[in-house]
Backbone as ProteinMPNN parsed JSONL, in Angstrom:
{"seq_chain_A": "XXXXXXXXXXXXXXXXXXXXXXXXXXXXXXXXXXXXXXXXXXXXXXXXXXXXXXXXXXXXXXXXXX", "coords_chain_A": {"N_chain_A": [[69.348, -15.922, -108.87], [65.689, -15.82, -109.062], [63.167, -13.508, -109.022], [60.528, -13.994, -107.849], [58.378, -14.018, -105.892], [58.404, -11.118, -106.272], [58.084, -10.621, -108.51], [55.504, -11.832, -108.886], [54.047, -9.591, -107.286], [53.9, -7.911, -108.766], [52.787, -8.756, -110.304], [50.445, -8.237, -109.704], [49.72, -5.734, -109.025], [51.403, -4.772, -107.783], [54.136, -1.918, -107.042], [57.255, -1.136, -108.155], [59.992, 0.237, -106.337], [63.333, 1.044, -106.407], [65.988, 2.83, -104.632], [69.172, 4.285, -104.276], [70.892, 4.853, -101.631], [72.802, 6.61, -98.506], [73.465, 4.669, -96.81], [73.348, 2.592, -98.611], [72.441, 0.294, -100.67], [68.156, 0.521, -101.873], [65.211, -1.359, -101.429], [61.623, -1.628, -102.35], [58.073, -3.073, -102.238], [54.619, -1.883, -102.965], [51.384, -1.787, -102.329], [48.142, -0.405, -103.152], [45.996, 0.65, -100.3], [48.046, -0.459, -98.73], [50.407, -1.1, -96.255], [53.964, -0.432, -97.557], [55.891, -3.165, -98.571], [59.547, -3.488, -97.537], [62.772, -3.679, -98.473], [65.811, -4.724, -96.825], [68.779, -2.494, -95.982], [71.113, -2.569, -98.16], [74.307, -3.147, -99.558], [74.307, -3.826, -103.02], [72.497, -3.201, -105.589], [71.552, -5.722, -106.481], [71.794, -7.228, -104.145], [69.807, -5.624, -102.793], [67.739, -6.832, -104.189], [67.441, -9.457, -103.761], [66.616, -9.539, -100.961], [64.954, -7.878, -100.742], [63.005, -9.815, -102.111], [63.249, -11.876, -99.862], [61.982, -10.558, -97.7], [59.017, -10.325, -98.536], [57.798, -12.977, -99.244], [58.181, -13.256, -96.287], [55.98, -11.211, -95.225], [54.013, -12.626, -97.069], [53.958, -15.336, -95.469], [53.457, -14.041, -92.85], [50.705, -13.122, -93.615], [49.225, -14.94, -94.3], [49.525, -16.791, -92.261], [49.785, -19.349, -92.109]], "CA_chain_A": [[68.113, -16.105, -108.127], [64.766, -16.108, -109.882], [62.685, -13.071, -107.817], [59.282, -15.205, -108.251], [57.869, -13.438, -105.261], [58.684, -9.648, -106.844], [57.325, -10.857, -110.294], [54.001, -11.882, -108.552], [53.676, -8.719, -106.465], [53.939, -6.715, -109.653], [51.789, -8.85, -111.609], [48.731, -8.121, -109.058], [49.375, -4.664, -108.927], [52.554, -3.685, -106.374], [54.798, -1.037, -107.804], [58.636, -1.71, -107.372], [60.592, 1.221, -105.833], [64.848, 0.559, -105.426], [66.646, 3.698, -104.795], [70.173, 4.638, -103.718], [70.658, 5.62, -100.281], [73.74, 7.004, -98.055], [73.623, 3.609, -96.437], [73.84, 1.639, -99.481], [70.292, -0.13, -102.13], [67.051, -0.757, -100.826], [64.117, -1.853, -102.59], [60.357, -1.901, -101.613], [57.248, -2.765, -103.039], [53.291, -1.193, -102.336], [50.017, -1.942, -103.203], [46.825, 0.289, -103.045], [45.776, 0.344, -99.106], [48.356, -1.653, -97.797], [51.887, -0.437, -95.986], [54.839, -1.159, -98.727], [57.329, -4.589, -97.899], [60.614, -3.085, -97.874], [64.261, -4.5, -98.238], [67.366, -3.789, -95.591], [69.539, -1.853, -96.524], [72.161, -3.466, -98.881], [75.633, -3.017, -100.631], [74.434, -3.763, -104.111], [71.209, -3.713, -106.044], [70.806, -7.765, -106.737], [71.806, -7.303, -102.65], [68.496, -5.101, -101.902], [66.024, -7.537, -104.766], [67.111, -10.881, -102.837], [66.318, -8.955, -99.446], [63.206, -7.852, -100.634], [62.455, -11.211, -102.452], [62.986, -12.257, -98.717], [60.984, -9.88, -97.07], [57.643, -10.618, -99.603], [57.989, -14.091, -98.613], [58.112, -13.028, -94.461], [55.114, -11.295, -95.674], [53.092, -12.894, -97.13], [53.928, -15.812, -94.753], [51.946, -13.777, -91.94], [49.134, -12.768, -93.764], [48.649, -16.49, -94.191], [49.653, -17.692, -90.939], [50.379, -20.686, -92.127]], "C_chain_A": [[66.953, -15.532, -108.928], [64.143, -14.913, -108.585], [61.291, -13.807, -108.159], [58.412, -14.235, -107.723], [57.661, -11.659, -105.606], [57.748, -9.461, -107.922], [55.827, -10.876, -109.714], [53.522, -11.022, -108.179], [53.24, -7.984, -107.813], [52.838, -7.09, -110.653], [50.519, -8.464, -110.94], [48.824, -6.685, -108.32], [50.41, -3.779, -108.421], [53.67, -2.383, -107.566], [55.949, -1.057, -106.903], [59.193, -0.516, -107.212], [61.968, 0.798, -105.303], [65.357, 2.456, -105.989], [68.195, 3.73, -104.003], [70.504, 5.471, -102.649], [72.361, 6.031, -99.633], [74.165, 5.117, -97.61], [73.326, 2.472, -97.229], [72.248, 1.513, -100.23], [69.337, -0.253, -101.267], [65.641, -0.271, -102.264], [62.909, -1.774, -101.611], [59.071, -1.931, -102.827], [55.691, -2.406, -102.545], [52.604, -1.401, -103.216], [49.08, -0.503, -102.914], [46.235, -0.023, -101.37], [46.785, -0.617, -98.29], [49.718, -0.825, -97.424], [52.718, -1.06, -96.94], [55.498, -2.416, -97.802], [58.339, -3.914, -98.587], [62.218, -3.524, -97.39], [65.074, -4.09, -97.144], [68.521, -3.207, -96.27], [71.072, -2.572, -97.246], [73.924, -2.732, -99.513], [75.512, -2.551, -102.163], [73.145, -3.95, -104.292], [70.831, -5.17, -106.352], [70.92, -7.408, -105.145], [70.276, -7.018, -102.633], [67.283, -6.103, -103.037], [65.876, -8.884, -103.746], [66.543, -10.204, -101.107], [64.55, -8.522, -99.408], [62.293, -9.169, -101.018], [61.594, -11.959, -100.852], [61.391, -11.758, -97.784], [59.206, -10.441, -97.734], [57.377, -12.101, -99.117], [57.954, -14.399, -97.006], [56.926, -12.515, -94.59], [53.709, -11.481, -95.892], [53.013, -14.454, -96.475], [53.096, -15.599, -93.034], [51.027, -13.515, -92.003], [48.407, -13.843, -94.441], [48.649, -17.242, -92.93], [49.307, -19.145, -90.902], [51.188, -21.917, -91.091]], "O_chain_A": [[67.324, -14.569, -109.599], [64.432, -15.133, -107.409], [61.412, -14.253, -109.3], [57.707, -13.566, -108.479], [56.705, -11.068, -105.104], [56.946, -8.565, -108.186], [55.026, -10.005, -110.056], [52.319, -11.043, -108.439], [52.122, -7.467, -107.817], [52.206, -6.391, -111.446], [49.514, -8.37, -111.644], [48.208, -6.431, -107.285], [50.461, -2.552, -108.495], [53.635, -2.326, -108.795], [55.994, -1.027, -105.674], [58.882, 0.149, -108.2], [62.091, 0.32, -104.175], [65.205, 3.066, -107.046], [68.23, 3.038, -102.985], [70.414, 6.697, -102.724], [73.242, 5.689, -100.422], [75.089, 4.506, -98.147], [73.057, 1.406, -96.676], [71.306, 2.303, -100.301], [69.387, -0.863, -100.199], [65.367, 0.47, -103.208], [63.027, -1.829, -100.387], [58.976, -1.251, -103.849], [55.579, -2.788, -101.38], [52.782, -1.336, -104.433], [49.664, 0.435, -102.371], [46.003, -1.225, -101.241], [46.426, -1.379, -97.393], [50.111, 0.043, -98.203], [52.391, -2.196, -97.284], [55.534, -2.485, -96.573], [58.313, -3.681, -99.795], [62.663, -3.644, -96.248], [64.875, -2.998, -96.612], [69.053, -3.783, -97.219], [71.966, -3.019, -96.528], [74.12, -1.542, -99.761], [76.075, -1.582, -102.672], [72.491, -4.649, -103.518], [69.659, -5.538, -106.413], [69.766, -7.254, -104.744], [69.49, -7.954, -102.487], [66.089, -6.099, -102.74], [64.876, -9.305, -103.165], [66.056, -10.989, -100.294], [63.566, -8.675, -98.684], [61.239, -9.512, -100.482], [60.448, -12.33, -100.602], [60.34, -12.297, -97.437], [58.407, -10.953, -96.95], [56.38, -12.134, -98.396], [57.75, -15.517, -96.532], [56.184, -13.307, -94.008], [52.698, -10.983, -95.397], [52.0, -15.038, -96.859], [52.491, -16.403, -92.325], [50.237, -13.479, -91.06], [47.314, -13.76, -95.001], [47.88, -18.159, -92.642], [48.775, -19.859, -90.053], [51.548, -22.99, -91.574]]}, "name": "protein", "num_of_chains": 1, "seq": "XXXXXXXXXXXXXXXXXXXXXXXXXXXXXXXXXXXXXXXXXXXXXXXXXXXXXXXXXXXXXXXXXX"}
């Protein structure tokens, strides 16, 4: 899986954050004034990028309201 949505966040500024938790990967990313988009809690790190991929995509799907 291609993260498209990850790549773009980062190119306009977000800063990627995956750490290792009791309850398995999670990923999140944050801009400057804005709350971070952050993954669910996963198994495996590709687990928590496609989750956040997801999430970025849920997103920035409501702050278009498309």
């Amino acid at each position: 899986m291609k993260y498209t949505w990850i790549t773009i966040a980062i190119e306009h500024g977000a800063h990627l954050n995956c750490q290792k938790y009791i309850r398995g990967y999670r990923a999140a990313v944050s801009w400057k004034n804005r709350l971070p988009v952050v993954s669910e809690y996963q198994k495996t790190f590709e687990e928590a990028l496609e989750s956040l991929e997801t999430a970025i995509q849920d997103d920035a799907a409501d702050e278009c309201e498309c």
